[in-house]
C-alpha positions in Angstrom: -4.2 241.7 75.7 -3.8 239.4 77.9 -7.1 237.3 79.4 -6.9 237.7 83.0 -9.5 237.1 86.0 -12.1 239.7 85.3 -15.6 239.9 86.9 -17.6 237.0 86.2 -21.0 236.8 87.0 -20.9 233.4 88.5 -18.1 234.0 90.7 -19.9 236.7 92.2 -23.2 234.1 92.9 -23.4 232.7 96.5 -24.7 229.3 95.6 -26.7 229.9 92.8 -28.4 233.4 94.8 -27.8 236.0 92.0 -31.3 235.8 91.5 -32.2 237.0 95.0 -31.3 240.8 93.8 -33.3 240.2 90.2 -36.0 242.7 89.7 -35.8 244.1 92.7 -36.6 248.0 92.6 -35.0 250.6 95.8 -38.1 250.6 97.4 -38.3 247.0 98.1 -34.6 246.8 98.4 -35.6 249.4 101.2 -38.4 247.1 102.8 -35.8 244.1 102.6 -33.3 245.7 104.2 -35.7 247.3 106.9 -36.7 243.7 107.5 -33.4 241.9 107.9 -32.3 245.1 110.3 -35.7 244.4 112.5 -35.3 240.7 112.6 -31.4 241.7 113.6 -32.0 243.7 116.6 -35.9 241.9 117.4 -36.4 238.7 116.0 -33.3 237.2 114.6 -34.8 233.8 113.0 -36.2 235.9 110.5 -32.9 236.5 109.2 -32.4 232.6 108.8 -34.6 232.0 106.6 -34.2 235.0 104.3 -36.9 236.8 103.2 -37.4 239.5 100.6 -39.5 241.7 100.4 -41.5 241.5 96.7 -44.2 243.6 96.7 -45.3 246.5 99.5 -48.1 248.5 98.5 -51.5 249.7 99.9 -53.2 247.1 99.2 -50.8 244.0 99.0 -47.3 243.0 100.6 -45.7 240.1 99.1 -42.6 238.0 100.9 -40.9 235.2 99.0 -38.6 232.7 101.1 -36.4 231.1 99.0 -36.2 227.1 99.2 -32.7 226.4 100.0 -30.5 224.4 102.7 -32.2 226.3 106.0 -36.1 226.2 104.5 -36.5 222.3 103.5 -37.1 219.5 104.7 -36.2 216.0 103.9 -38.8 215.7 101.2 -36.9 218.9 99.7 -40.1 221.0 100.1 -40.4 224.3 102.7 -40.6 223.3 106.5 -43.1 224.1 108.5 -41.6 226.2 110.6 -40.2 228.6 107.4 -43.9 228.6 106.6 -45.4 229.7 109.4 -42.4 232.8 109.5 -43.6 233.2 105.8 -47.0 233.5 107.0 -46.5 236.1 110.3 -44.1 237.6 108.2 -46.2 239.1 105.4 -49.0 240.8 108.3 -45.9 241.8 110.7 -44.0 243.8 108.0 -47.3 245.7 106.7 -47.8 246.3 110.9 -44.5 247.2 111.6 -44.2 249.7 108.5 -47.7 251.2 109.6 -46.6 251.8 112.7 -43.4 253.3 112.1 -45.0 256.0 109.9 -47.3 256.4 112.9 -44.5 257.3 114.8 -46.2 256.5 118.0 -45.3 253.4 120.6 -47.9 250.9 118.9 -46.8 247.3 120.2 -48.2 244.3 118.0 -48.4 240.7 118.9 -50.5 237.5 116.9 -52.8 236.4 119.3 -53.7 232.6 117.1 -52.3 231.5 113.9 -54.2 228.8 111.8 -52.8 227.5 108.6 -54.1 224.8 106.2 -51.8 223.5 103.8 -53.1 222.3 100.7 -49.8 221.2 98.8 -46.2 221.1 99.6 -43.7 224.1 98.8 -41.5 223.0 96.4 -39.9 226.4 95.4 -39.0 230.0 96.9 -42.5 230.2 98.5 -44.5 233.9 98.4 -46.7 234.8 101.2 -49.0 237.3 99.8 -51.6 239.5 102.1 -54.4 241.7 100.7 -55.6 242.8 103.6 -52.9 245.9 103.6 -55.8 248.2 103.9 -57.0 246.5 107.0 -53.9 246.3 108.7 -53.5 250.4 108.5 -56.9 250.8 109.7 -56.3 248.8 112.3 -52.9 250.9 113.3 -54.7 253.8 112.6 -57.5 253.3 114.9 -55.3 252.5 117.6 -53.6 255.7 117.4 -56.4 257.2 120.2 -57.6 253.9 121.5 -55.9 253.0 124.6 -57.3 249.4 124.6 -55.7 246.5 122.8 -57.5 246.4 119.4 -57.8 242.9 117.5 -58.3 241.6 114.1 -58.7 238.4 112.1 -56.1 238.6 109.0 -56.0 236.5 106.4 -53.2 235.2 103.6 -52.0 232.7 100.9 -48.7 231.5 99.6 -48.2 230.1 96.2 -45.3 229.1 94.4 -44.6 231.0 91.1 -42.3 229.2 89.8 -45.4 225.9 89.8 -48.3 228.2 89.6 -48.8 231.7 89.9 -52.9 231.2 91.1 -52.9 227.9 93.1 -52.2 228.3 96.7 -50.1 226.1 98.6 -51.2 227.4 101.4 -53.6 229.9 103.2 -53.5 231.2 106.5 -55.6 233.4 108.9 -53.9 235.0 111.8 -55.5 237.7 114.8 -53.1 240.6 115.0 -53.6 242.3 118.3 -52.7 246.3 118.6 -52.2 248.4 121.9 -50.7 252.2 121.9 -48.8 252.2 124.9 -48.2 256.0 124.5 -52.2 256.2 125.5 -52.5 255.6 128.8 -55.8 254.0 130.4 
C-alpha cells in the first residue's frame, strides 16, 4: 500500500486551535454556538475574540477566551479590552439564555462595570459567574414588572492553565432588566 496524504491531525489544526473543541460536550457546543450567532447578528466583537462557552449550569457559567494574536498585548498577556468582553460576557450569556427561555421581550443593558485586576492574563483566561441563580431571579421577576429592574453582579477570571483558584481578576457589574412587552 502505498502511503499517501491521509488525515492528519495537525493539518486539520488552525494554528495550534485543536484544543478549542477538546472536552467540549453538545450542550456547550450549543451555548458556543448560540453565542457566536448572537454576537453575529448583535454584537459582532464578541466574535473577535472567540469565546467558548465551558460551563452553563444553574448555578455557574464559565467563558474561556483564548490568548492568541487578537487577545494580547505587547507584554503577551490578555488586553484589556478582551477582559472586560470576558467579564460582560459571562453575566450577558446567563441573561440572554434566561430570557430566551422566557420567551418574552426582556431587553438587558450593564448600567457600570468595575474591574480590579490583580495579575496579568497570561493564558486562555475563564470568566466564571456564580451568581447564575441571581441572574434568573432577576429575569424572572421582570416577567410582570414593567419597571427597569437592577442588580449588582459579581465575577472572577483565573487562568487554569497557572492556577485553577487564584484570580486574576474580579469584577462586579449592575445588570439592568426592563420587559418591554409590559407596558407602564
Amino acid at each position: 500500500m502505498s502511503k499517501g496524504r491521509g488525515f492528519s491531525e495537525k493539518r486539520w489544526s488552525i494554528s495550534g486551535r485543536e484544543s478549542y473543541y477538546q472536552d467540549m460536550n453538545m450542550k456547550n457546543l450549543k451555548y458556543t454556538l448560540f453565542v457566536h450567532l448572537y454576537g453575529l447578528f448583535k454584537i459582532p466583537l464578541v466574535l473577535f475574540v472567540s469565546p467558548r462557552v465551558v460551563e452553563a449550569g444553574k448555578k455557574r457559567f464559565v467563558i474561556k477566551i483564548p490568548l492568541g494574536y487578537r487577545t494580547k498585548n505587547h507584554l503577551n498577556s490578555m488586553y484589556f479590552g478582551a477582559l472586560g468582553i470576558g467579564a460582560e460576557l459571562s453575566i450577558a450569556a446567563a441573561a440572554v439564555f434566561a430570557i430566551s427561555e422566557s420567551k418574552q421581550k426582556i431587553d438587558f443593558v450593564f448600567k457600570d462595570f468595575k474591574g480590579e485586576y490583580l495579575k496579568r492574563g497570561d493564558g486562555d483566561v475563564h470568566f466564571i459567574c456564580d451568581e447564575v441563580e441571581l441572574v434568573n431571579s432577576l429575569i424572572e421577576e421582570s416577567k410582570t414588572n414593567p419597571n427597569r429592574i437592577e442588580r449588582k453582579m459579581k465575577g472572577y477570571a483565573i487562568v487554569p492553565s497557572v492556577s485553577e483558584t487564584e484570580p486574576i481578576m474580579t469584577y462586579e457589574l449592575t445588570l439592568s432588566v426592563r420587559n418591554r412587552s409590559l407596558k407602564t
